[in-house]
N, C-alpha and C positions, 0 to 999 in steps of 0.2 A: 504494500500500500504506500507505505514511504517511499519506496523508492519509485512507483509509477507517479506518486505525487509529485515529488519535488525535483526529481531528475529531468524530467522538459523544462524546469524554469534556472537549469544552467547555465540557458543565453544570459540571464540576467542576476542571476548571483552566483560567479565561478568559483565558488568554494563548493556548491552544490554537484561537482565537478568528479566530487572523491565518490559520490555512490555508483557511477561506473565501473569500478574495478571490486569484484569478485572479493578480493584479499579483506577489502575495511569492511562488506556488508557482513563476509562473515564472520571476523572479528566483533562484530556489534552484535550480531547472532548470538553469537557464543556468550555474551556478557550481560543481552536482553535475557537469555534461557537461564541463565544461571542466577541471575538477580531476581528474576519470576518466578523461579520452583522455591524461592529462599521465602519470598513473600508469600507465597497461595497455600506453600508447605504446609505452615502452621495453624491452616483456615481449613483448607480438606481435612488433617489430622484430626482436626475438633471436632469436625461433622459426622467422619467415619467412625467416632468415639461415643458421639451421640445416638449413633441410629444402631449402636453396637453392631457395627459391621467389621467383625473379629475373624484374624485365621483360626481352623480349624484341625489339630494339628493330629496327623494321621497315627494309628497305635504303633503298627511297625516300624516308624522311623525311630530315629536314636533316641535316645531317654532323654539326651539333655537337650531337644526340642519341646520337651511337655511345659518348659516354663513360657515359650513363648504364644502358648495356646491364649488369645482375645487380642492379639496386638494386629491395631487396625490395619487391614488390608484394601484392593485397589487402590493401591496409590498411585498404580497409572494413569490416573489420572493428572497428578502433578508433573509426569513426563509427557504427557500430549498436550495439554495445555502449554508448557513450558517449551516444546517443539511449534505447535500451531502457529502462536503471536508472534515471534519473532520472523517465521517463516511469512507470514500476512506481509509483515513492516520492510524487510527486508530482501525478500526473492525477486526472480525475474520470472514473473508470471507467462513472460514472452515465450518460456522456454518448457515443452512439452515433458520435459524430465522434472518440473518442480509437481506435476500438474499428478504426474504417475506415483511420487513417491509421497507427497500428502494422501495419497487412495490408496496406497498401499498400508499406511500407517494408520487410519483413517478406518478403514476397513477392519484390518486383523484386532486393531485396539475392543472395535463392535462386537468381534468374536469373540474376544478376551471378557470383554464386560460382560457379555451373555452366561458365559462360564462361570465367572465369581459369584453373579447376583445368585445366580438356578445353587452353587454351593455354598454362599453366605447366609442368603435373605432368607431362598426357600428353602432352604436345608436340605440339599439333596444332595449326598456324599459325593456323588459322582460328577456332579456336577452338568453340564453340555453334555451331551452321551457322543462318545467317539466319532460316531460316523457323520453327527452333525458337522462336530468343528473340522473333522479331515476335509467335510465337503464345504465347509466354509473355506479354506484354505487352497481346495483345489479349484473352485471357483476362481479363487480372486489370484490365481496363477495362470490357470485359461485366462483372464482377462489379458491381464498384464502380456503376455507373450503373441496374444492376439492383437491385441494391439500394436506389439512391436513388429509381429512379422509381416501385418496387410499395411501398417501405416504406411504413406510415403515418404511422411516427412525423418521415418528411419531407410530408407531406401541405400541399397547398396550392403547394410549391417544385418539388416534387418534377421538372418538367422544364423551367422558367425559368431565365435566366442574365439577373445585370444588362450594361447595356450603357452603358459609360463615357462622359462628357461629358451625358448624360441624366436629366433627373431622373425620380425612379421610372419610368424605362422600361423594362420587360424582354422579353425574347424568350422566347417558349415556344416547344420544339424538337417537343412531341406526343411521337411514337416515334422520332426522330429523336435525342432524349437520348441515349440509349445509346452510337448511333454516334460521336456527339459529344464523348463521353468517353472512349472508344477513342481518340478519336484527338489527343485531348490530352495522352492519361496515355501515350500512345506516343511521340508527338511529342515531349515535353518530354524526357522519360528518354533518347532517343535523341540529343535535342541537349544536354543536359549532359554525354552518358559521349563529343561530338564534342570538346566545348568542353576536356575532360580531357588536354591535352595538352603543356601546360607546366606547373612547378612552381609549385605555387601557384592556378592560374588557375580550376580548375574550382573546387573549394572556398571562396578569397573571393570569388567573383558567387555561387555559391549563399549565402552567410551571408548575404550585401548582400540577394539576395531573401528570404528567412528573414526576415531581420528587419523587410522592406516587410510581407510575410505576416503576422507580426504582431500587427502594429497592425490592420492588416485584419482579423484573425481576431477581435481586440480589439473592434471597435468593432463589428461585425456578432455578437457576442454580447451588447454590449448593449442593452437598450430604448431608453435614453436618448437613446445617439449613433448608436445606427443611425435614431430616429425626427429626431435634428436634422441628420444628413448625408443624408437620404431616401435611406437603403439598402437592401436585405432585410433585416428583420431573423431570427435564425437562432438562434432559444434551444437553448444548448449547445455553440455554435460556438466561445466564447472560450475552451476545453478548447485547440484548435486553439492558443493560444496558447503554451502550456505547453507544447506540442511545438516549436514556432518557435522559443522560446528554450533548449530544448533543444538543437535541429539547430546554432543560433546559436555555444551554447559547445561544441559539438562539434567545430564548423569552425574555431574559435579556437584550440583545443586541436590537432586535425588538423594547423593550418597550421602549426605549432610545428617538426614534422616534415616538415613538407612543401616551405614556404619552400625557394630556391632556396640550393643544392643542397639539392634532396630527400632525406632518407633512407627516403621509402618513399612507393610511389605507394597510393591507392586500390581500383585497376584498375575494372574492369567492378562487382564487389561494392559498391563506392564508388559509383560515379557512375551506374550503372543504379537502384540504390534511391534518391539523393540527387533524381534527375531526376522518378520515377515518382513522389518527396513533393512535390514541388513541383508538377507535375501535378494531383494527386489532391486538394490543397490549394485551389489556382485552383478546383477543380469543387466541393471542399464548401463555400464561401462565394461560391458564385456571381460567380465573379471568371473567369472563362476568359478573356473579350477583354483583360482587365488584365492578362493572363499575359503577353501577348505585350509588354507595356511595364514590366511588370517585370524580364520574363526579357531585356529586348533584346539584351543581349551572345551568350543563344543560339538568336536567332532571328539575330543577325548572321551566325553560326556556321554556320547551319545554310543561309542563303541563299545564302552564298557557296562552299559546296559543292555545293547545283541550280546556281548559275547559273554555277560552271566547267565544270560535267559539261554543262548545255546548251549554254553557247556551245563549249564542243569538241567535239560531236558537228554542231551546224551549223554553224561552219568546215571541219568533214573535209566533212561530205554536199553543201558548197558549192563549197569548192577543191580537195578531194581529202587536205588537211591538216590537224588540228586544229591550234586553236591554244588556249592557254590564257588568261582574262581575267585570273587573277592570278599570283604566282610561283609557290603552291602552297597549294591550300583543307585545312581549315577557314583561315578569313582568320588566328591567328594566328600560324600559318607564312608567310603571306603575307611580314608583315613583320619575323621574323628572317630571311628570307630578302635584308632591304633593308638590313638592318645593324642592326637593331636588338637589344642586350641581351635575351636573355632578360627580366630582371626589367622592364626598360623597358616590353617589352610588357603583362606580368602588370599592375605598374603601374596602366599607364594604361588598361588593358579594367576595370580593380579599378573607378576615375576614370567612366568609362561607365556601370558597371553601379550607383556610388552613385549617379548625373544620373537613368538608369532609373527607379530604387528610388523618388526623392524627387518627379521628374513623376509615376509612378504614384499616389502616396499627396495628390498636388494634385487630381486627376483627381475628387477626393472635393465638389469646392468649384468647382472650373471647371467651368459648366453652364451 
């Protein structure tokens, strides 16, 4: 809004000059989002305190989760909120990439909310039942990839993905695009809202990848350094930007609140739209294989939950027993279950997930 306001009246006051370059909207981004989750914080907190809108906290997790059983939850809401306004004041609406990743965020948060209310309010343990939010998810990944591949305003891109360590190599998907994003935009969002289950943990690896994204988003909008790192180049993509450092001081803002002890989870609103952005991002900059080493802390997450549920169903169908490979999946129960701190764990997956972030963004120059 700010910036379609005040940007045409350049001719007549050149300081208003500086909201052309990408670099200052998103810096304002990131300091609008993070000054806004710091104020609304403590005003949702009250509300979701009021209508006792409490996590619920499952028997078989660790025991030393039972004490934070009534501590307000959807607090994604203070990360959409804190994403949205700044994004209003400071994006370039011009550009078909702000337009996809606010519906993307926008969308999966709807699916998230649906899920908390149906396990909060109405008390149904389960929450969403499976196959709704899979087809909420798979929905709003048909969308997205449909869009991208009939658009023409993506013509040329429209169903290639680069492929890292490669220079200008990329993969064209044909019809296969589609599926392809399904299953990213599924995949991701699913192992973020896994990865959500310490204080702290889901929030700083997604900021850690936000801000890998980035510079990605950065450098793949423009001519210069997309033609000197041989990468797609994706006029309009660096909008992408200004969402990233958005999401950035929103998680900054977020963790304020969230930090161990929590006073208020995200729940599913949180971590289902935070996951589907991160997703949908990797697909509009042609980054999906670099998802997977950006996001590694939840692809950690997400392996170590197949490969408990396989190796215990092939020890029972072998000795009649399962047996378990770790002490309890996603892996970061694993190891409070070994003795580790809380924050210890948060920590050092935080430690991972910057190793992650910083090999991904090498990934550009290793070839």
């Amino acid at each position: 809004m700010l910036y379609h306001l005040l940007y045409p009246l350049k001719t007549y006051v050149s300081g208003l000059n500086i909201l052309r370059y990408i670099t200052f909207r998103s810096a304002m981004a990131a300091i609008t989002a993070l000054l806004l989750s710091l104020i609304v914080g403590p005003y949702i907190i009250r509300v979701l305190k009021r209508r006792q809108i409490g996590e619920e906290i499952r028997g078989n997790g660790p025991p030393s989760h039972l004490k934070k059983a009534g501590t307000p939850t959807m607090g994604g809401f203070i990360l959409l909120i804190s994403i949205f306004v700044p994004m209003i004041l400071f994006a370039n609406f011009n550009s078909p990439y702000t337009y996809l990743i606010l519906f993307t965020t926008l969308w999966m948060g709807l699916v998230g909310f649906w899920d908390d209310y149906l396990k909060v309010v109405k008390k149904k343990p389960r929450g969403l039942v499976a196959k709704y939010k899979l087809a909420g998810q798979i929905l709003l990944g048909f969308s997205i990839g449909a869009i991208i591949y009939f658009s023409p305003k993506f013509e040329g891109i429209n169903s290639i993905t680069s492929v890292p360590f490669f220079k200008n190599y990329e993969i064209d998907f044909g019809w296969f695009y589609i599926p392809m994003v399904i299953l990213v935009i599924t995949a991701t969002s699913n192992a973020v809202n896994l990865t959500d289950g310490l204080d702290g943990l889901a929030i700083g690896t997604v900021g850690i990848a936000a801000l890998a994204f980035a510079g990605m988003s950065y450098v793949s909008g423009h001519s210069l350094f997309s033609d000197y790192l041989n990468i797609i180049y994706l006029p309009g993509s660096g909008e992408l930007t200004v969402y990233c450092a958005a999401l950035v001081g929103a998680a900054l803002g977020f963790l304020w609140y969230n930090c161990p002890p929590a006073q208020v989870f995200m729940g599913d609103t949180g971590s289902l739209a935070l996951g589907g952005a991160l997703g949908a991002l990797a697909v509009l900059i042609k980054k999906e294989f670099l998802l997977l080493i950006v996001g590694g802390v939840f692809v950690m997450e997400v392996l170590s939950v197949i490969l408990q549920r396989g190796y215990f169903k092939y020890t029972k169908r072998k000795s009649g027993q399962g047996r378990r490979l770790f002490r309890m999946a996603p892996l970061h129960h694993h190891f409070e279950l070994k003795g580790w701190p809380e924050s210890r764990v948060v920590v050092r997956f935080w430690i991972l997930g910057i190793l992650f972030a910083l090999f991904s963004l090498s990934t550009f120059k290793i070839r």
